[in-house]
N, C-alpha and C positions, 0 to 999 in steps of 0.2 A: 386744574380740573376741580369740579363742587366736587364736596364729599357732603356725606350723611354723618346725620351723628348716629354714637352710639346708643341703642332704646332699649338693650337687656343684658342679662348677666351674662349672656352669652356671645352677645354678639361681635363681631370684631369690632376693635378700635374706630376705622374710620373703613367705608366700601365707597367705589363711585359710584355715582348716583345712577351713570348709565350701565352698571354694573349687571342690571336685571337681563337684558335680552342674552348677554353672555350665558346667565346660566339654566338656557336653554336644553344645552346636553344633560343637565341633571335631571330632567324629567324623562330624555328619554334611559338613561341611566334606569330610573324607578320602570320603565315601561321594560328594559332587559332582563331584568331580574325576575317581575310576572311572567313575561313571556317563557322565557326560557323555563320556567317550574312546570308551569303548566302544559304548555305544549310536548315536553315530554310524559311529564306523570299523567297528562291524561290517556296514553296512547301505550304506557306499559303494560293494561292487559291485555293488547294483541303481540306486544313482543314477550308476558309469559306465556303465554296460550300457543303461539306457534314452537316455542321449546320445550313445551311440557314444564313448565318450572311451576313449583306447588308455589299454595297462595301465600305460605311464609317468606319464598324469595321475594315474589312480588312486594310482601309490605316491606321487607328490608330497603329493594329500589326504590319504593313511594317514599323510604322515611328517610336514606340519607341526604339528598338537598336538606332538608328541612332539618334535618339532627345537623350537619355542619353547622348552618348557621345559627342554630339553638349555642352552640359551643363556644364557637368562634368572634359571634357578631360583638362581644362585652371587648374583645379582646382588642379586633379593629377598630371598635370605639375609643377605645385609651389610646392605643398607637396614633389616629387621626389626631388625637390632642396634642401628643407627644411631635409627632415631627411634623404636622399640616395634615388637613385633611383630602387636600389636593392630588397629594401623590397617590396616598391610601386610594382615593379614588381612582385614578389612574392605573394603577398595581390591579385593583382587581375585576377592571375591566379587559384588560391583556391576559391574564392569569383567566379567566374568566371563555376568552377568544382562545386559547391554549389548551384548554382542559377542552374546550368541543374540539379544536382540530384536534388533538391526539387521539381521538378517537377513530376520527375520519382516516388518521392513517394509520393507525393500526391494524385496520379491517377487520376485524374480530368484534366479533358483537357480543364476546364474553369482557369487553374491555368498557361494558356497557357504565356496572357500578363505578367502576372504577373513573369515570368519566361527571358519571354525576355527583359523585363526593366530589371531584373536584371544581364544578362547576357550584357548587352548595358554599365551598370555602371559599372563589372568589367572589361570589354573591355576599358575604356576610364582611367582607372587606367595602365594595364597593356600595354597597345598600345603605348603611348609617352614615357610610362618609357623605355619602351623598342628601342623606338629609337634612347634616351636621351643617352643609353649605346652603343647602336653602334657606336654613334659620337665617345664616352668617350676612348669607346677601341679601335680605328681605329686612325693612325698617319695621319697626312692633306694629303699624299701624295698616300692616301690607303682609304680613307674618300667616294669618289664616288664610288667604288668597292664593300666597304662595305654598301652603301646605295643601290647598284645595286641588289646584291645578299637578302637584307632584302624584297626589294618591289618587286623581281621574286617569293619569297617566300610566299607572299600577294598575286602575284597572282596567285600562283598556287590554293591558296587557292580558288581564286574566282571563280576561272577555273574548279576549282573537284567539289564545294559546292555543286551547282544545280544537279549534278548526283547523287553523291553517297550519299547525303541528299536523296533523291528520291528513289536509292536504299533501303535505310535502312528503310524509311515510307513505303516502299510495302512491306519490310521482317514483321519486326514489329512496325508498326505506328510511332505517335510522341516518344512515349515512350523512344522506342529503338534510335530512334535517339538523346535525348538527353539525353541518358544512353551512347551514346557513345561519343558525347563533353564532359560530365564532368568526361570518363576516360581519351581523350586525355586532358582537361585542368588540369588535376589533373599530369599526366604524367609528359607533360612539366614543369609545377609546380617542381616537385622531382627534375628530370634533371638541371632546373635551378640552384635548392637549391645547390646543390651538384657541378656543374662544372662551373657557372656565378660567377668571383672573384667579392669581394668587391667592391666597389665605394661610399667611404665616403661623403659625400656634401662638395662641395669647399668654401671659403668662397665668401664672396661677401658683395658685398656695399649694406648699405641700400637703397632702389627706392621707392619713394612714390607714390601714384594713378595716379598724374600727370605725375611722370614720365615714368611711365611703358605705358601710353597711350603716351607718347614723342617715346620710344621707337619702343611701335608696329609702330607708325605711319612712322618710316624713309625709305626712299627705299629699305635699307640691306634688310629690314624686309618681308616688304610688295608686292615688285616686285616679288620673289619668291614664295611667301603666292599665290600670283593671278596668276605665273604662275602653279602651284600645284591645285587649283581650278580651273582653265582653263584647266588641264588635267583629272582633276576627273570627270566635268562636261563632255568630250568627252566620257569618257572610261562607263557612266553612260545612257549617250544619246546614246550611241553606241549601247549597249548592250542592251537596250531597246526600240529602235526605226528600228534598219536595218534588223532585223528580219522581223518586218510590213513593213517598203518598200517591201523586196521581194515578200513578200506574197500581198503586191499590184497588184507586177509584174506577178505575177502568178505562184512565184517557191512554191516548196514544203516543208515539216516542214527540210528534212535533208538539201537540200542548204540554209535556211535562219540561220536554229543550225550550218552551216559551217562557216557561215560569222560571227557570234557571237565567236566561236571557234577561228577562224584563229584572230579576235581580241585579245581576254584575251591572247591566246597563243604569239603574235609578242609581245605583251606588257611585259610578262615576260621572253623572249628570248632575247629581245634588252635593258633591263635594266642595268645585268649587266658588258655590252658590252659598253654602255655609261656610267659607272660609269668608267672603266676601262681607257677610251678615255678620262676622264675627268683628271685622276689622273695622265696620261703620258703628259698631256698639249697638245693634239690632238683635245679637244674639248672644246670652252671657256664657262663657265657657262651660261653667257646669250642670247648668240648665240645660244647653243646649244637648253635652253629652246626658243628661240624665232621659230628658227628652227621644234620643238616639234609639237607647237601651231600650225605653219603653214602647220606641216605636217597632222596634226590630221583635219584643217580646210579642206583642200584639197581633203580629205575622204569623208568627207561630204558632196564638193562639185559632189565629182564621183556619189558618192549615189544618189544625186538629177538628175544628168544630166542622169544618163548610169542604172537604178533602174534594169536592167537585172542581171543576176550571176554574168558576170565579172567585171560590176557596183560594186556591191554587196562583193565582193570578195575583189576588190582593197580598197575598204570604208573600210574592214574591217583592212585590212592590216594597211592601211594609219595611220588610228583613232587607232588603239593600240602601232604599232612604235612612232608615234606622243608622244603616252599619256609614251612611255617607256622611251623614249629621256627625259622627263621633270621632271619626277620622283626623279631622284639619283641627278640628279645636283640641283634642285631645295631645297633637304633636306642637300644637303653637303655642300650647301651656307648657307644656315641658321647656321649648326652648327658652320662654322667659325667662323662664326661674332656674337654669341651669347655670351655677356656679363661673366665672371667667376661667377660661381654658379649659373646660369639663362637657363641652355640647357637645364633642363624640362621643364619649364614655355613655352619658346621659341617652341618648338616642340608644346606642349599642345595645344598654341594659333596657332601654322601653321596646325595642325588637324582639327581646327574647319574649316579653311576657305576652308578645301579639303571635307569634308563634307558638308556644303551649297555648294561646286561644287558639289559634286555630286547629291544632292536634284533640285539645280539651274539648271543644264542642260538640263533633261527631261523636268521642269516644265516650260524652256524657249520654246522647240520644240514643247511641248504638246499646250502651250498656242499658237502658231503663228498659229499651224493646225489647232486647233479644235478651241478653243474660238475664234481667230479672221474668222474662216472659209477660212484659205489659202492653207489648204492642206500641207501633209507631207513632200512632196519635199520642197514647200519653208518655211515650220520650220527646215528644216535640214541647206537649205542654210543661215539661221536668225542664227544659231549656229553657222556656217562657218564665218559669219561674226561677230557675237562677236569674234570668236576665235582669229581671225586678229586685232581684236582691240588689242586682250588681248597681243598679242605677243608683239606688239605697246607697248604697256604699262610697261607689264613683261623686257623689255631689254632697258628700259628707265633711263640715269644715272648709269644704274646695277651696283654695283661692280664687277670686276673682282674675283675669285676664285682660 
C-alpha cells in the first residue's frame, strides 16, 4: 500500500494515502460535540423556567459542559499522546453515549447537571483527540482543507442544535432529547471503531513542567491559541448579543434569528474555502487570521453604528466570515509546529483558550453595557476593539505556514 510522507512535527511517521475518506467519523465527531452543547444549552431556560430554578442554577447548567472541558481537555490531550489518540477517541464517545443514556434512565430531571458534566468530560476527551487525528491523517499541503471541513462540521452543529434540540423537547421533553445524543454518540462511536485507521503514539522527548510552560509560551503557540479565541469570543458575542441589538431596533424575533443564522451559516461556508486558500498558498496563515479578527471586528462595528436589519445582517455576515477565516488556519498552524508525539497535548491546550474565548466575549460585551452602564452599542464596539488588538497581537512574529 503507498504511504505519504511525513510533512510536520506532528505528524505520524507514515498514513495511507487512502487513509482520508476513513476519517470521515472524525467530522462527524466535531459535529457531536456542537450539537450536543447547544442543543441543550440552548433550551435550558425552559427547563429553568418550568422548575422555578433562579437564574444562578441556570448559569451553573450553561457553564458546566463548557467548565469540563475548560479542565479536562489539556488532560485528554496528553493522554491521546500517551497511549494513541484513537482510543481517547473512542472512550469519549461511549463515555459521551453513556452520560446522555444515564439520564434517560434515571428519569429524574434533577439528574439533569449531573448528566451534562458528564457529557462536558466526554467531549473534552473525544474533541482534541479528534483533531489531533485530522492533523495526523491530513499531508501539510491538505492540513487547512482538512481543518476547514472539521470546523464546517462544528458548525453545522451549532447551527442545527438550538432547533432541532427544541424539536425534540416539544416532541418528548429532555428525555427524548438525550435518548437521542447518546444514539448518535454511540453511532459515531461504532463508525469510528470500524473505519478511523490506527494512530499509534509517536515517540517523543521527555518535556518537564518547565518546559511544556516554555513551550505554550512561544509565539508558534500562543499567536494562534489567541487568534482562535479571538474568533470564538466573536462567534459567542455574536450569537448572543446581535439578536438584542435588533430587537433594540425594533425588528422582530425572525430578522434578529436571521442575523444569528446568516452568522453560524457564513462561518461554516467560508471555512472550508479558507482551509483550501491556505493549502494552495492563496492565503498566508497570519494574514489570513489577522485578516479574520478584522473582519469579525468590522461586524461589530456595523452592529453598533447601522442597529437596523441591514446593520444587523452585514454584522452578522462580517462576524461569522471573520470567525471562519481564523478557524482552519489558526489549527493548521498549530499542528505544524507541534513538537513529535505532542499534537494531543497541543490541540488539548489550543481548546482551552477557544473556550475562555468563548465564555470571554459575551462577558466582555455584557460587562461594558450593563455593569459599566454604556449600553450595548458601545460593548459591541469595546469587542471591536479588542478584536483589533487581537489581530495586532495574533500576526505578531507569526510564523509562516
Amino acid at each position: 500500500m503507498a504511504v505519504s510522507k511525513p510533512t510536520g512535527a506532528g505528524d505520524a511517521p507514515a498514513t495511507p494515502a487512502s487513509a482520508s475518506w476513513r476519517t470521515w467519523p472524525l467530522l462527524a465527531a466535531g459535529f457531536v460535540t456542537a450539537f450536543g452543547a447547544h442543543a441543550t444549552a440552548a433550551n435550558l431556560g425552559r427547563y429553568a423556567t418550568g422548575r422555578h430554578a433562579s437564574l444562578l442554577e441556570l448559569g451553573v447548567l450553561l457553564a458546566l459542559y463548557d467548565g469540563a472541558e475548560v479542565l479536562l481537555k489539556p488532560a485528554f490531550g496528553a493522554l491521546a499522546d500517551r497511549i494513541g489518540a484513537r482510543p481517547v477517541l473512542l472512550g469519549g464517545l461511549v463515555g459521551f453515549a453513556g452520560a446522555s443514556a444515564a439520564f434517560v434512565l434515571a428519569g429524574e430531571q434533577d439528574a439533569l447537571a449531573a448528566a451534562r458534566l458528564g457529557q462536558g468530560a466526554a467531549a473534552a476527551a473525544f474533541s482534541p483527540a479528534a483533531g489531533a487525528l485530522v492533523a495526523r491523517f491530513s499531508p501539510a499541503d491538505r492540513r487547512g482543507r482538512a481543518f476547514g471541513s472539521y470546523g464546517a462540521w462544528k458548525g453545522l452543529g451549532y447551527t442545527t442544535g438550538p432547533l432541532l434540540g427544541g424539536a425534540l423537547i416539544a416532541l418528548g421533553g429532555f428525555p427524548l432529547l438525550f435518548a437521542t445524543l447518546a444514539a448518535l454518540g454511540l453511532g459515531v462511536a461504532v463508525w469510528a471503531a470500524v473505519a478511523v485507521p490506527a494512530a499509534p503514539p509517536l515517540p517523543r522527548a521527555r518535556e518537564t513542567v518547565l518546559g511544556l510552560a516554555r513551550r505554550l509560551a512561544q509565539p508558534s503557540f500562543l499567536q494562534p491559541v489567541l487568534a482562535l479565541a479571538g474568533a470564538t469570543a466573536a462567534l459567542g458575542a455574536g450569537v448572543g448579543f446581535l439578536p438584542v441589538r435588533g430587537a433594540q431596533a425594533g425588528l422582530g424575533p425572525l430578522a434578529t434569528g436571521a442575523a444569528a443564522s446568516l452568522l453560524a451559516l457564513a462561518a461554516a461556508l467560508v471555512q472550508p474555502r479558507a482551509g483550501r486558500a491556505r493549502d494552495s498558498g492563496r492565503l498566508p496563515g497570519p494574514a489570513g487570521m489577522a485578516a479574520g479578527l478584522l473582519l469579525a471586528a468590522a461586524g461589530f462595528a456595523a452592529a453598533a453604528s447601522l442597529p437596523g436589519l441591514s446593520g444587523l445582517l452585514l454584522a452578522g455576515l462580517a462576524v461569522g466570515a471573520g470567525a471562519g477565516l481564523v478557524t482552519p488556519l489558526g489549527f493548521a498552524a498549530l499542528a505544524a509546529t507541534a513538537p513529535p508525539g505532542r499534537l494531543g497535548q497541543t490541540m488539548g491546550a489550543a481548546e482551552v483558550g477557544r473556550e475562555l474565548g468563548d465564555a470571554g466575549g459575551p462577558l466582555l460585551v455584557g460587562a461594558i453595557a450593563g455593569v459599566a452602564g454604556l449600553g450595548l452599542g458601545i460593548g459591541l464596539l469595546g469587542l471591536a476593539g479588542t478584536l483589533l488588538l487581537t489581530a495586532t497581537a495574533s500576526n505578531w512574529r507569526q510564523q509562516a505556514t
